[in-house]
Backbone as ProteinMPNN parsed JSONL, in Angstrom:
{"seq_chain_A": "XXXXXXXXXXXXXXXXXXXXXXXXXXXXXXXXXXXXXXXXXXXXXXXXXXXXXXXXXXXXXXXXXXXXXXXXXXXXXXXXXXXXXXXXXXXXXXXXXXXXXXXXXXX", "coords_chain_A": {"N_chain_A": [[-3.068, 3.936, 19.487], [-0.37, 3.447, 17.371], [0.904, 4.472, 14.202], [0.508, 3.0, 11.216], [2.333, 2.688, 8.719], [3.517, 2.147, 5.045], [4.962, 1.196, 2.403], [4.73, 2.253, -1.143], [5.715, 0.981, -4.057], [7.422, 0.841, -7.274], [5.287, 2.2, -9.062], [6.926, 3.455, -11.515], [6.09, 1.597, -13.25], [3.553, 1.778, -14.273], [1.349, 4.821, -13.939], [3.774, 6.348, -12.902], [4.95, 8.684, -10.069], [4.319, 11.346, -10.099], [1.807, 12.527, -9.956], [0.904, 11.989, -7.439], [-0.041, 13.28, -4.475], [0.268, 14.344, -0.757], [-2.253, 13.358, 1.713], [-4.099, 12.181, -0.274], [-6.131, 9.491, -0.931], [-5.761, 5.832, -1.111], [-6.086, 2.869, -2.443], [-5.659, -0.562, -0.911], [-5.257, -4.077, -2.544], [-5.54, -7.078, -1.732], [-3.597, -9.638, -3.53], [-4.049, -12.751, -3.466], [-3.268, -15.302, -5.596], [-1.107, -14.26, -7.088], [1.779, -14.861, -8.693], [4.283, -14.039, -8.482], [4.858, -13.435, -6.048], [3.145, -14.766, -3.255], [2.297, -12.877, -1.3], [1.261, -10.054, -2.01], [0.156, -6.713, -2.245], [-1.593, -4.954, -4.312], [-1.703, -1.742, -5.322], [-4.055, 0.979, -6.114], [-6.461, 3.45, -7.471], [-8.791, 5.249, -7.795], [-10.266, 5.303, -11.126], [-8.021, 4.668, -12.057], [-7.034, 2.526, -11.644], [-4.261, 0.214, -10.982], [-1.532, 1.5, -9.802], [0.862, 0.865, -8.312], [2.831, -0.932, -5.941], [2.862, -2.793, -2.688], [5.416, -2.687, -1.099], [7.805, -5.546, -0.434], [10.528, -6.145, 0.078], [13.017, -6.213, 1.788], [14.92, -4.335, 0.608], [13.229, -2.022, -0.611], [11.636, -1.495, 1.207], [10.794, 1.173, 3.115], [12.446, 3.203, 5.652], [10.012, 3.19, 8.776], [8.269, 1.384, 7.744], [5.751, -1.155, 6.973], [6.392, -3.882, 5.243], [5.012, -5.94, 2.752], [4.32, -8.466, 3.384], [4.123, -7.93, 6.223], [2.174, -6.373, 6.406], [0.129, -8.076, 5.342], [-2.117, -10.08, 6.771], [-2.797, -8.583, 8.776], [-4.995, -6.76, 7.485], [-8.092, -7.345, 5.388], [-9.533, -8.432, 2.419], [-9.267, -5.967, 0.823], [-7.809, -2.803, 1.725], [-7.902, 0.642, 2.618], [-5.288, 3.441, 2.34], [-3.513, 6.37, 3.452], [-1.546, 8.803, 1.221], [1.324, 10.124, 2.74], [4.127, 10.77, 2.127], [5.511, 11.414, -0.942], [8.759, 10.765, -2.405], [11.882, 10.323, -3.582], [11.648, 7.928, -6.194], [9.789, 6.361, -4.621], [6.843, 6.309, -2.385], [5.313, 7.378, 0.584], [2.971, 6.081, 2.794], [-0.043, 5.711, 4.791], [-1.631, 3.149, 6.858], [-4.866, 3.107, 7.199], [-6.999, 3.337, 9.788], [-9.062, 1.899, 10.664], [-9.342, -0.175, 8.762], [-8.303, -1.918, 9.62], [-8.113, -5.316, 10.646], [-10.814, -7.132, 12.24], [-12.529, -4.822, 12.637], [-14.739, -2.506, 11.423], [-15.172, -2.572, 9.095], [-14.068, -4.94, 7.956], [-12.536, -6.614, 5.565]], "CA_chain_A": [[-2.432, 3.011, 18.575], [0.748, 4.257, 16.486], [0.708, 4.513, 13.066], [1.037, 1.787, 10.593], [3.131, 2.864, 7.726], [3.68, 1.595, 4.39], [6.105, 2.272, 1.034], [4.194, 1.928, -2.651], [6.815, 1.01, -5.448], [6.81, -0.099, -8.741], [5.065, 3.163, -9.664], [7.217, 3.852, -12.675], [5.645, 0.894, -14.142], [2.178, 2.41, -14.252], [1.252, 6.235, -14.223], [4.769, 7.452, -12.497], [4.568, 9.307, -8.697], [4.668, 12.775, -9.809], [0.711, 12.929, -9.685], [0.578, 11.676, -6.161], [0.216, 14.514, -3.077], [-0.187, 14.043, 0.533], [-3.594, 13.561, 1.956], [-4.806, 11.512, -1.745], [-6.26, 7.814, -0.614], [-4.939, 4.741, -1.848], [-6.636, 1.253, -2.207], [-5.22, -1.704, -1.12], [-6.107, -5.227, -2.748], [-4.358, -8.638, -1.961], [-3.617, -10.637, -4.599], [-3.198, -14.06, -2.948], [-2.933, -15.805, -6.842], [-0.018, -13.353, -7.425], [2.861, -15.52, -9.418], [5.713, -14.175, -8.212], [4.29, -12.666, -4.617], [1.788, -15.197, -2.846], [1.744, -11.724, -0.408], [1.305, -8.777, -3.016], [-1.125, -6.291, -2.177], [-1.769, -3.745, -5.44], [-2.147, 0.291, -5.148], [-5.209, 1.417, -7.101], [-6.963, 4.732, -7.294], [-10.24, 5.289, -8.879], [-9.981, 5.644, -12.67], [-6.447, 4.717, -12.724], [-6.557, 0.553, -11.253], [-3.077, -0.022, -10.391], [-0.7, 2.533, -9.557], [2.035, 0.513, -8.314], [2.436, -2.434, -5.262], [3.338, -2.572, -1.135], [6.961, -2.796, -0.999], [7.513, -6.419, 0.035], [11.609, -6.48, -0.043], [14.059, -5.235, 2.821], [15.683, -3.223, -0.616], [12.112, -1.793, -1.242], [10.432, -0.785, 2.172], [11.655, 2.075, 3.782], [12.127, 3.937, 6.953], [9.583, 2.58, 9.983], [7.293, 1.247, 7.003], [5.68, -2.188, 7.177], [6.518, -4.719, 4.44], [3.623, -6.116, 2.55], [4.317, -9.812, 4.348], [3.869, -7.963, 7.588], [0.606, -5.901, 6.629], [-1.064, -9.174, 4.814], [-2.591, -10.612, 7.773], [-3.622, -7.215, 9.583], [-5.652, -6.261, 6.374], [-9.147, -8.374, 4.903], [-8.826, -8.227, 1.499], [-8.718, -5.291, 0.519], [-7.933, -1.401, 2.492], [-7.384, 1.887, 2.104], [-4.765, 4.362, 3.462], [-3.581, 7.875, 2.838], [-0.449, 9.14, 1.135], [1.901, 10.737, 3.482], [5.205, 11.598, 1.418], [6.211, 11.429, -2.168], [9.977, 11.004, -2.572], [12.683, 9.46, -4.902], [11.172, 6.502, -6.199], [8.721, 5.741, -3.814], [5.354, 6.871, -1.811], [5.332, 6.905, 2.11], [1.468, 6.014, 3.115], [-0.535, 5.734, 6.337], [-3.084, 2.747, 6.295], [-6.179, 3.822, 7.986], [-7.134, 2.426, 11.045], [-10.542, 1.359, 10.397], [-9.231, -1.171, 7.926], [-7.049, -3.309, 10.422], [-8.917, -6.886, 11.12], [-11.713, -7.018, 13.451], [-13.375, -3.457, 13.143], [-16.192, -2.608, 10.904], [-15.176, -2.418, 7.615], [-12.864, -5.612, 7.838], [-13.025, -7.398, 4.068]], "C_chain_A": [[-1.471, 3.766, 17.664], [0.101, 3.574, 15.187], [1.03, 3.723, 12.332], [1.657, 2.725, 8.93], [3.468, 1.86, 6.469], [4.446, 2.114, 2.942], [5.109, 1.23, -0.326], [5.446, 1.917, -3.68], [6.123, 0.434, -6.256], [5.792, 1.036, -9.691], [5.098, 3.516, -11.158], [6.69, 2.829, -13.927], [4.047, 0.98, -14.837], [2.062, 3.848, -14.63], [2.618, 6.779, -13.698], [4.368, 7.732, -10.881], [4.434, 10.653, -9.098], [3.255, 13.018, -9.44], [0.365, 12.651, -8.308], [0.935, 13.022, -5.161], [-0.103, 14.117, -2.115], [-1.583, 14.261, 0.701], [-4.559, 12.238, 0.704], [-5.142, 9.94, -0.897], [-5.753, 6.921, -1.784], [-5.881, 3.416, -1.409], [-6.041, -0.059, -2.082], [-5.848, -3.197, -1.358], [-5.465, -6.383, -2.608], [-4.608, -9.489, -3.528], [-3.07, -12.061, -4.643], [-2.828, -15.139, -4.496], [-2.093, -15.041, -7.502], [1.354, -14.946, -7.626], [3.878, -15.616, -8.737], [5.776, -13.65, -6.667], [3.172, -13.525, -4.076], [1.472, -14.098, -1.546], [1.368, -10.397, -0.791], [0.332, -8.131, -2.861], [-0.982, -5.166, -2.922], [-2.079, -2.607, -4.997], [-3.065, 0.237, -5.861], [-5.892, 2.611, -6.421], [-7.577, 4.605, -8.265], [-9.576, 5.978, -10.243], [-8.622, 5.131, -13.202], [-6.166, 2.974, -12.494], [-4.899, 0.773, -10.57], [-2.156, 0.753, -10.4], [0.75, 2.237, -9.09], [1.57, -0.72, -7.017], [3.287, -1.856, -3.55], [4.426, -3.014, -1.067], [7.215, -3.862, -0.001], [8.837, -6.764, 0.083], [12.343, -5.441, 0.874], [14.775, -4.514, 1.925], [14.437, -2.11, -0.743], [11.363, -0.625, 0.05], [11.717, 0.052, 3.058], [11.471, 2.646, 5.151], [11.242, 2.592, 8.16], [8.324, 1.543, 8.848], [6.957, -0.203, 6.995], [5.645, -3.15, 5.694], [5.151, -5.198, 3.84], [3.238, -7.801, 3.013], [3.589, -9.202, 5.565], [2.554, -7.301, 7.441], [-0.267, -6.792, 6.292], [-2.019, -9.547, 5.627], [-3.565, -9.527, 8.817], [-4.744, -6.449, 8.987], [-6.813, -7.274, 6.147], [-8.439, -8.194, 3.266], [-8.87, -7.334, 0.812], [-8.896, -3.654, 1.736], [-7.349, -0.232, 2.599], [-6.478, 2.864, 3.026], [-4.632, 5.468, 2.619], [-1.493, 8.152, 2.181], [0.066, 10.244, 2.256], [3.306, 11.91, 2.645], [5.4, 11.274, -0.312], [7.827, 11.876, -2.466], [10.459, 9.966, -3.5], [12.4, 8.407, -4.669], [10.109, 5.833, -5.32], [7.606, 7.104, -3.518], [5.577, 6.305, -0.433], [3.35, 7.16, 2.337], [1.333, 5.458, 4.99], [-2.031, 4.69, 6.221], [-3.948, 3.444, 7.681], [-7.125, 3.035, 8.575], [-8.177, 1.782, 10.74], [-10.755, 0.599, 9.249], [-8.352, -1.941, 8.305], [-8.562, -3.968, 10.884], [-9.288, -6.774, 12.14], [-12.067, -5.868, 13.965], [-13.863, -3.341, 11.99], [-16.568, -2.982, 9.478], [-14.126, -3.846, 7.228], [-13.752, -6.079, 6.535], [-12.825, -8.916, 4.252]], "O_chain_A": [[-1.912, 4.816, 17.197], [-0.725, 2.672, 15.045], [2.189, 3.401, 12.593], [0.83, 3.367, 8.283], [3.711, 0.703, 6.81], [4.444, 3.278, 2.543], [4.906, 0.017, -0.393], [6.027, 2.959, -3.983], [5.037, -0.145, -6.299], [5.552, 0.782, -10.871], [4.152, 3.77, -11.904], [6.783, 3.056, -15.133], [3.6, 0.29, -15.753], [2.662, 4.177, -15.653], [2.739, 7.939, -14.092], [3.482, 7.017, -10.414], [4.435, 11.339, -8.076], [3.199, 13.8, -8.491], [-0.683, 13.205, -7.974], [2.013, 13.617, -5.153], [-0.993, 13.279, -2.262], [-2.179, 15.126, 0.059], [-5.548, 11.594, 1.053], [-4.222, 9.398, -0.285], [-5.455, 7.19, -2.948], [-6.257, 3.109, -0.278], [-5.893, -0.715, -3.113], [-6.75, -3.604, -0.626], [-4.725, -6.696, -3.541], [-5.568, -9.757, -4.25], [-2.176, -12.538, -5.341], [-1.855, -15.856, -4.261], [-2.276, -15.075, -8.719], [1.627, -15.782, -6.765], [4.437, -16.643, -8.353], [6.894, -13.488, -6.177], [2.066, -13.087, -4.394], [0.523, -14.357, -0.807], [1.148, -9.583, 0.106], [-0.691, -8.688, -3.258], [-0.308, -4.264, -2.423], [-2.913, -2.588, -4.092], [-3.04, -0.805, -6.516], [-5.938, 2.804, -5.206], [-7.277, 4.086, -9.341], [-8.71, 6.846, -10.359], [-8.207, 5.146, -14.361], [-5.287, 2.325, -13.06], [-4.654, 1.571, -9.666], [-1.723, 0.697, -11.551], [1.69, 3.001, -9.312], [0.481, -1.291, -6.973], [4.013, -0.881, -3.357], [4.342, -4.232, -0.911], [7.011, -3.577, 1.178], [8.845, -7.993, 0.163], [12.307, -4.215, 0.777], [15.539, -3.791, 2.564], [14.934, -1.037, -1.083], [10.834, 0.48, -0.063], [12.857, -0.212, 3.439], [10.387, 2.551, 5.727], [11.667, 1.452, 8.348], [7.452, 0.981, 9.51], [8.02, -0.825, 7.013], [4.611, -2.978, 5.048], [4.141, -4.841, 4.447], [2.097, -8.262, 2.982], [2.577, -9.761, 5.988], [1.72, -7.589, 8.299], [-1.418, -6.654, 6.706], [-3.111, -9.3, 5.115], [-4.648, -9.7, 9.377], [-5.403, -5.644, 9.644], [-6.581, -8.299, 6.788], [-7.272, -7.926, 2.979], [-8.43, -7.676, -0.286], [-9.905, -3.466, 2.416], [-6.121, -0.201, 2.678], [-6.77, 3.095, 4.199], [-5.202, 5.693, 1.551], [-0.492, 7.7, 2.736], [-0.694, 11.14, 2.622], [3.428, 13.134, 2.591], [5.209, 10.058, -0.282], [8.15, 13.039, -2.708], [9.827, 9.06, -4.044], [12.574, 7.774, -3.628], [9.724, 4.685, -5.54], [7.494, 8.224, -4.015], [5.92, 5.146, -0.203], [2.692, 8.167, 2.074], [2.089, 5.078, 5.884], [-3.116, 5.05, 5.765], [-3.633, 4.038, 8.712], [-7.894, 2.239, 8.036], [-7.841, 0.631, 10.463], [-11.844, 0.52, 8.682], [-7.644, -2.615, 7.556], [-9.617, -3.463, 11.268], [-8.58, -6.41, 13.079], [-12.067, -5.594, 15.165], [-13.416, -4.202, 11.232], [-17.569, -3.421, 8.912], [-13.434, -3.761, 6.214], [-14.97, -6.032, 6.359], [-13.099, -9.69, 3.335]]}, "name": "protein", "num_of_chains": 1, "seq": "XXXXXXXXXXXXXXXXXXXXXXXXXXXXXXXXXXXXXXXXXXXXXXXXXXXXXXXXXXXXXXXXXXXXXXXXXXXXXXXXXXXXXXXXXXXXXXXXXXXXXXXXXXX"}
C-alpha cells in the first residue's frame, strides 16, 4: 500500500513549527461540528492539544499530500501519523496505516 500523506497548517496560530522533527507522532481528531469546516480534522500532541489543522484548501495542501476532505472518510474519528518534513509554513506527515477504516484500531 503507498503512503498516505498529509500537510498540517495553521501552526503559527498555536505553538509555531519550529518544535516539530521528523519521526514525532501527531493526533488526528475530526471535528464534524467545526463552523467553518464540516471536514476539519485538528493536530494535537500530548500536553500541547492543538498544534495546528489538515490542510483542507488546494492553496494549503501540498505536494502528493491528501486534503483533509479526502482523508475524512478513510479515518474513524480520530488517528495518528508521523511527521515526515518540517518546511516553510507547513509540516509534511505520514498517517499510519493501522488507522485507515476497517483494521483494528478503527475509531
Amino acid at each position: 500500500m503507498n503512503e498516505i500523506y498529509f500537510t498540517i497548517v495553521g501552526t503559527y496560530y498555536h505553538y509555531g513549527k519550529d518544535f516539530l522533527k521528523p519521526g514525532m507522532k501527531v493526533k488526528l481528531v475530526k471535528e464534524p461540528d467545526n463552523e467553518v469546516d464540516s471536514e476539519a480534522i485538528r493536530v494535537e500532541m500530548p500536553g500541547l492539544k492543538v498544534i495546528g489543522y489538515v490542510a483542507n484548501s488546494p492553496k494549503t495542501v501540498l505536494g502528493e499530500s491528501m486534503s483533509a476532505g479526502r482523508l475524512y472518510d478513510k479515518i474513524g474519528d480520530m488517528a495518528i501519523g508521523t511527521v515526515l518534513y518540517v518546511i516553510d509554513g507547513c509540516v509534511i506527515c505520514t498517517l499510519d496505516r493501522e488507522c485507515l477504516k476497517g483494521t483494528e484500531i478503527d475509531g
